[in-house]
N, C-alpha and C positions, 0 to 999 in steps of 0.2 A: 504494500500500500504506500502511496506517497499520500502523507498528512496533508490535508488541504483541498485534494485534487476534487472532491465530490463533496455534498452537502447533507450527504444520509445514511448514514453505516446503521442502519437500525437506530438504538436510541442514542449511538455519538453520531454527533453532528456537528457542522462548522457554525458556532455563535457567533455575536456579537457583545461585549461586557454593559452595555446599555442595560441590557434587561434584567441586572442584577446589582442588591445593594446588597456593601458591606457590613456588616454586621460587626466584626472585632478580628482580632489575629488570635491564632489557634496555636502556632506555634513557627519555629524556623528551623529548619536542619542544616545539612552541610551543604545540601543544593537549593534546599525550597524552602519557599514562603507560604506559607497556609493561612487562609484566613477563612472566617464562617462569613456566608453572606444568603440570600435570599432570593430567588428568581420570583421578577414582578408579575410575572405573567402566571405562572401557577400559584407563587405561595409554597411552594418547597423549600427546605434546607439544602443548602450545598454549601461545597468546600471550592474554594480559587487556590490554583496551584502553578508559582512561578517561580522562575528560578532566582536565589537570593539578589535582592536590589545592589548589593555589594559588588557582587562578579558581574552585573547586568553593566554597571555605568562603568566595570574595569576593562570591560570588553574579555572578560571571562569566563562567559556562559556558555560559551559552543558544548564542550560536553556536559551540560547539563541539557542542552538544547537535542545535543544527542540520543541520553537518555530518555528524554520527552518522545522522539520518533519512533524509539525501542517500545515504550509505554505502549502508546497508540498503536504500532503493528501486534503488537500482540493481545489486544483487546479484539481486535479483527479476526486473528488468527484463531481464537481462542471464546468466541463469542457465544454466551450459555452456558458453556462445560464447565466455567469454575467459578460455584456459587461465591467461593471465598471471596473473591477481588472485590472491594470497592464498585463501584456501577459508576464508567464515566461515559458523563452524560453528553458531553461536547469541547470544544479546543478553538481555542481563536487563530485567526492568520498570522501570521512573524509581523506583530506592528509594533509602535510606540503605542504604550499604555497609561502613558505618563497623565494624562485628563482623569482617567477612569480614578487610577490611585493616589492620585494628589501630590505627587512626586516628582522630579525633577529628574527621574529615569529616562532620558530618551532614546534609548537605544530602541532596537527592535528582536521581540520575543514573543513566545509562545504562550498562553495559559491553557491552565486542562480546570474539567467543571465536573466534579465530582458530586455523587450522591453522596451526604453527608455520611459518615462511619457509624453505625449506632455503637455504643459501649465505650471501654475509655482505652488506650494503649496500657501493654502492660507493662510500656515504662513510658511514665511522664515527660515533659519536658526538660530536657537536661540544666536547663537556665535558673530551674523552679527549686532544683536543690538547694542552690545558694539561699533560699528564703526559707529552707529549710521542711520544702515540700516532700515527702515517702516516696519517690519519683518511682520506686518500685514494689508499691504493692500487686501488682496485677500478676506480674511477673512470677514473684515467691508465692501467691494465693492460688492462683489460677494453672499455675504453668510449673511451678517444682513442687510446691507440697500441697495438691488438689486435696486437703483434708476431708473437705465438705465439699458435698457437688450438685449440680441439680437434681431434679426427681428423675429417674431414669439412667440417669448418665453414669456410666460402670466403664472407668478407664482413665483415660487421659488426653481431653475432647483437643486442647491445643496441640500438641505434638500430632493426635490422628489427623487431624484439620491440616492442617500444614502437608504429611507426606502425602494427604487427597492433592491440594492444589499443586505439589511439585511434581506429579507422574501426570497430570495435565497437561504440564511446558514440558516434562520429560517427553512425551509420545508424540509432540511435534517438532521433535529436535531441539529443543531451548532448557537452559539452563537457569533458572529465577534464583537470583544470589541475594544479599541485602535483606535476607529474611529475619534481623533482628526485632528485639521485641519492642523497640519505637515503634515498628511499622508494622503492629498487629494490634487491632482492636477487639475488644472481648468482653462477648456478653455476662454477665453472672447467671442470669435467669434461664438462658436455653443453652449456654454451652458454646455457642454460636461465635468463629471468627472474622474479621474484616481486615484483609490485607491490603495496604494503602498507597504502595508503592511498588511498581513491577519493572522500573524502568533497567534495573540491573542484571544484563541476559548475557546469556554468552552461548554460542551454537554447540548440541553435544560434540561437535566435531572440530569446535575453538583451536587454532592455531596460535601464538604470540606471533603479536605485528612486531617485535623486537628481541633482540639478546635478552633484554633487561629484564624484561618481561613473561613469567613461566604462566605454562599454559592452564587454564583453568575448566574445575570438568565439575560434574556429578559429587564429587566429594569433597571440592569443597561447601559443597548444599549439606551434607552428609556432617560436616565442620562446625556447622552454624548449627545446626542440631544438635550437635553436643554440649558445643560451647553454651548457650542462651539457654536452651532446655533440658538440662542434666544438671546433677549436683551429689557429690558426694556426703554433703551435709545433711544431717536431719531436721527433720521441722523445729522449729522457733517455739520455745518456752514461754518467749513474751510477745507481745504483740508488737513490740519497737522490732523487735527481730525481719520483721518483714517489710522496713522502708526500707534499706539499700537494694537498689540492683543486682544482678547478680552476671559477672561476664560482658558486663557495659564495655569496658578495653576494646580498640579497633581492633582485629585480627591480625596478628603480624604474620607468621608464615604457619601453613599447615601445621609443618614439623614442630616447631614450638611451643605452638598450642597443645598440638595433644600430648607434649613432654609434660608441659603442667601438668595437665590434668591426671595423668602417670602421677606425679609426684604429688597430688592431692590424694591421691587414692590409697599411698603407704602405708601399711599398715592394716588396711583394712583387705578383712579373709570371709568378708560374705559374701552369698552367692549373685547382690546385686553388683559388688565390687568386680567380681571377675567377670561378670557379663560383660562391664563397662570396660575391661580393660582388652578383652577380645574386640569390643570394638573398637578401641584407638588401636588397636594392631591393625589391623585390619582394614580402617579410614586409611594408617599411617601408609600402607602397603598398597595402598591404590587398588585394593584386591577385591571389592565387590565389582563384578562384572554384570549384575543382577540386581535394578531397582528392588527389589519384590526381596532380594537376600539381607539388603539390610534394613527395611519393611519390617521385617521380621525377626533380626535382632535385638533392634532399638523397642520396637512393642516389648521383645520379652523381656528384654534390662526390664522397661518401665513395670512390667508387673512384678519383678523382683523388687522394685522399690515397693510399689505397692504394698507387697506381703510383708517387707520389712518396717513400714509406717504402721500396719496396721498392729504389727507387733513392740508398739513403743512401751516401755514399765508404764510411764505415763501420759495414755494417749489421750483423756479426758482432758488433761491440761492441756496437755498439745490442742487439742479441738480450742478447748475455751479461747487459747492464745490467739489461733485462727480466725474465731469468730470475733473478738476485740480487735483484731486488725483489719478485719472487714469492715468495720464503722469507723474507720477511719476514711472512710472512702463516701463518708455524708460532705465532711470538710468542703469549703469553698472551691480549692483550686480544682475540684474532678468537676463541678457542676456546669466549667463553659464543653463540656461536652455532650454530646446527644444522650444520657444517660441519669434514667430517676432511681433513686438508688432505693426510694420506696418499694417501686414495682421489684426491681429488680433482684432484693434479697428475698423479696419476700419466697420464693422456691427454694432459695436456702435454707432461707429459718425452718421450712417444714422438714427438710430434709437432713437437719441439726438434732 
């Protein structure tokens, strides 16, 4: 697809920013600007997504602008089949936006017009810490130590969710990297994820465009799995236990990563231990040759953790902790996102 060329891919389409008011800023990453705004014509939420004003006026945007066209073909490529994504609803032509956002940006870029994310990331914005914001409750609650879950839900709905949406880019050749837990949104009430950002692809069959540069594949998806969603620690006694993040650090190289995590593991001779260390062999070794084989290790590490939580001297406290870190999550700074935390415990508490 060349971004632009047509006016109707289904429900993305080429806009206009007229027919949308801004509402607040949502947050900024290393490439993008997110802001909450309104389309006047329905009355929907959505998300504007640009690349930071910073790199726009430095004339530093092109690979973000790249990644923006990687977004776009693969929403094409990929349209229906992966409920996880975000739903983007339309993208503007490369202009100056400078009117729309009140800014003195004149260069020429791209914005993408997303269906708002319901739920909140399960890490905060990384700015929010400094004021001393739990930037990672979602992450430790929802995603390492699922103590309480909703009604039905028997497993570990974030990690399943995730290897659904990667065997979706996996079976049409694409590799969806950047799968950190900024860029995953999460329900409490149904389980339910929202992936926010896909712009990070690489073909299964990726070459390096340079020496410098080694070639990246399937494991390092397999990487980011580990890293973000794995932990050799046990649940949090107290409820403070659950604001830091967990594996926030950029990823330096394969091999060093899973050295750590070797070296977090020391010591320990359970049988969720050695699962996890067959898998850093094994990531380390480039050696699954078979989405579906390590599908299948990673599920059964996690039900090894499972057995072992469920085996804690004291799991009631552990729970209680859980559930006290959960209402932390009424506080101000979760409420600019799509997210009642009324509605939304409320299938916990029953299931507490």
């Amino acid at each position: 697809m060349s971004p632009g060329a047509g006016t109707d891919q289904g429900l993305m389409q080429l806009v206009t920013l007229d027919r949308y008011e801004i509402i607040g800023l949502l947050g900024t990453g290393a490439d993008y600007e997110v802001r909450a705004a309104v389309d006047r014509e329905s009355g929907q939420q959505v998300v504007l997504k640009r690349p930071v004003p910073q790199a726009i006026s430095r004339q530093m945007h092109g690979p973000i602008e790249s990644r923006t066209d990687r977004t776009l073909q693969a929403y094409e490529e990929l349209a229906g089949r992966v409920p996880q994504l975000s739903p983007l609803l339309g993208y503007t032509e490369r202009a100056s936006h400078a009117a729309f956002y009140g800014d003195a940006v004149s260069q020429e870029y791209r914005v993408m017009v997303f269906a708002r994310a319901p739920g909140i990331p399960l890490v905060g914005d990384v700015r929010a810490r400094i004021i001393g914001v739990p930037i990672g409750l979602g992450q430790n609650l929802f995603a390492l130590f699922p103590l309480v879950q909703p009604q039905g839900e028997d497993g570990w709905p974030v990690q399943r969710q995730l290897l659904d949406l990667e065997e979706q880019f996996y079976l049409v050749g694409r590799v969806l990297l950047d799968l950190g837990p900024q860029n995953v949104f999460y329900q409490p009430a149904t389980g339910a994820i929202t992936v926010i950002d896909s712009g990070d692809q690489v073909a299964v069959d990726d070459e390096p465009t340079s020496r410098s540069r080694r070639r990246r594949d399937i494991h390092d998806f397999y990487l980011e799995m580990l890293k973000f969603y794995t932990t050799p620690q046990d649940p949090p006694d107290q409820a403070s236990g659950y604001g830091d993040p967990f594996g926030l650090r950029p990823v330096i190289t394969l091999e060093e990563e899973l050295g750590e995590m070797s070296r977090r593991l020391s010591g320990r001779v359970d049988p969720a231990a050695k699962a996890m260390l067959d898998l850093i062999a094994r990531v380390g070794q480039r050696d699954y040759g078979d989405y579906s084989d390590f599908r299948r290790d990673l599920m059964a590490y996690l039900e090894e953790v499972r057995i072992r939580h469920q085996a804690l001297p004291d799991l009631p406290r552990a729970r209680q902790a859980w559930l006290e870190a959960l209402e932390l999550l009424r506080a101000d700074p979760w409420k600019k996102y799509d997210f009642d935390a009324e509605v939304e415990f409320r299938e916990l508490s029953a299931a507490s």
